[in-house]
C-alpha positions as CSV (number, residue, x, y, z in Angstrom):
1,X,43.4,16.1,14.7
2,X,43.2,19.8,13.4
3,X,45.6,20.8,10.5
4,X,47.6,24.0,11.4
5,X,46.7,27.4,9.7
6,X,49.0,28.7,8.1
7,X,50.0,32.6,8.5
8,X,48.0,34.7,6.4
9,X,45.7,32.5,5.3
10,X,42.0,32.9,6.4
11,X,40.5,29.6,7.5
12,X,37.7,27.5,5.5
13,X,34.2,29.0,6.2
14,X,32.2,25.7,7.0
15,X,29.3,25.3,4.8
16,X,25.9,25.3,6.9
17,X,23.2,22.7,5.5
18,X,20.4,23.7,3.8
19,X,16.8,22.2,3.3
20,X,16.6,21.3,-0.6
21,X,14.6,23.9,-2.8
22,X,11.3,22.0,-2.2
23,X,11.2,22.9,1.5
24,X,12.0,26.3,1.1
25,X,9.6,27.5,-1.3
26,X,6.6,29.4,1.0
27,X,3.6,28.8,-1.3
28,X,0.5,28.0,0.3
29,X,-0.3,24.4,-0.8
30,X,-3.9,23.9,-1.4
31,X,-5.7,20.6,-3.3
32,X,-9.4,20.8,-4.6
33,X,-11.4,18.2,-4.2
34,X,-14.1,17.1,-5.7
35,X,-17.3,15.0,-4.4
36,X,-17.4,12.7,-7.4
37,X,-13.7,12.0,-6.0
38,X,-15.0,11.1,-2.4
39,X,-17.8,8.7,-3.9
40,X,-15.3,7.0,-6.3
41,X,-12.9,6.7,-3.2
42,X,-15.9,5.1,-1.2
43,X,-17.0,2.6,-3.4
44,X,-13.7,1.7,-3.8
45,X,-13.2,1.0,-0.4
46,X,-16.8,-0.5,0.1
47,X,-15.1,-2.9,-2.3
48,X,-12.1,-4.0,-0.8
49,X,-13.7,-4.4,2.2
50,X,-16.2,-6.6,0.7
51,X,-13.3,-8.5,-0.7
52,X,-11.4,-8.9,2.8
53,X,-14.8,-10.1,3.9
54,X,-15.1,-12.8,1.9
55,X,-11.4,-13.9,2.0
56,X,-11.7,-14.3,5.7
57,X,-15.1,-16.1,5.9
58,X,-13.2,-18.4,3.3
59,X,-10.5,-18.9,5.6
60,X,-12.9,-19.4,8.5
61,X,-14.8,-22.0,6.9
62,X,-11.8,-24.5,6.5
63,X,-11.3,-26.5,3.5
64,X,-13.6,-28.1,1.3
65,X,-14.4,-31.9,2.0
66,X,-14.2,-34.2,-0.9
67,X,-16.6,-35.1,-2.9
68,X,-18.8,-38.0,-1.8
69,X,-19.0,-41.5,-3.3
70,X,-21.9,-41.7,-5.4
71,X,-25.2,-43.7,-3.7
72,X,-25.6,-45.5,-6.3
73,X,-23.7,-47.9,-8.3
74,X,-23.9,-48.1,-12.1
75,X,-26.0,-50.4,-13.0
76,X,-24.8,-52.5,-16.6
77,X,-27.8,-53.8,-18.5
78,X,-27.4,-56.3,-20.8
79,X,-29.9,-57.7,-23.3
């Protein structure tokens, strides 16, 4: 439902969106990295991968039996 104009009145401009200040800057966005970087980043992921290694080869090997009765007996000596 549109509202009526009335005479002599110009009508409302509607507002056009706009990307927020972030988008519309046009610097060139560059990041420097380093090689130490890459080798921490590596080792750290030789690590987790390591870790997800052994969690699933611990999954994979079921659970762990109980322990066994001993063979022996205890022997009471008495003099």
């Amino acid at each position: 439902m549109a509202h009526p104009q009335h005479p002599g009145r110009a009508p409302r401009p509607i507002p056009q969106p706009q990307l927020p200040a972030f988008c519309r800057t046009r610097r060139p966005i560059t990041t420097t990295v380093r090689l130490g970087d890459l080798r921490q980043l590596q080792w750290l992921l030789w690590l987790v991968l390591a870790l997800q290694l052994s969690t699933v080869l611990l999954v994979v090997a079921g659970p762990v039996p109980p322990a066994a009765a001993p063979l022996l007996a205890p022997v009471e000596i008495r003099p």
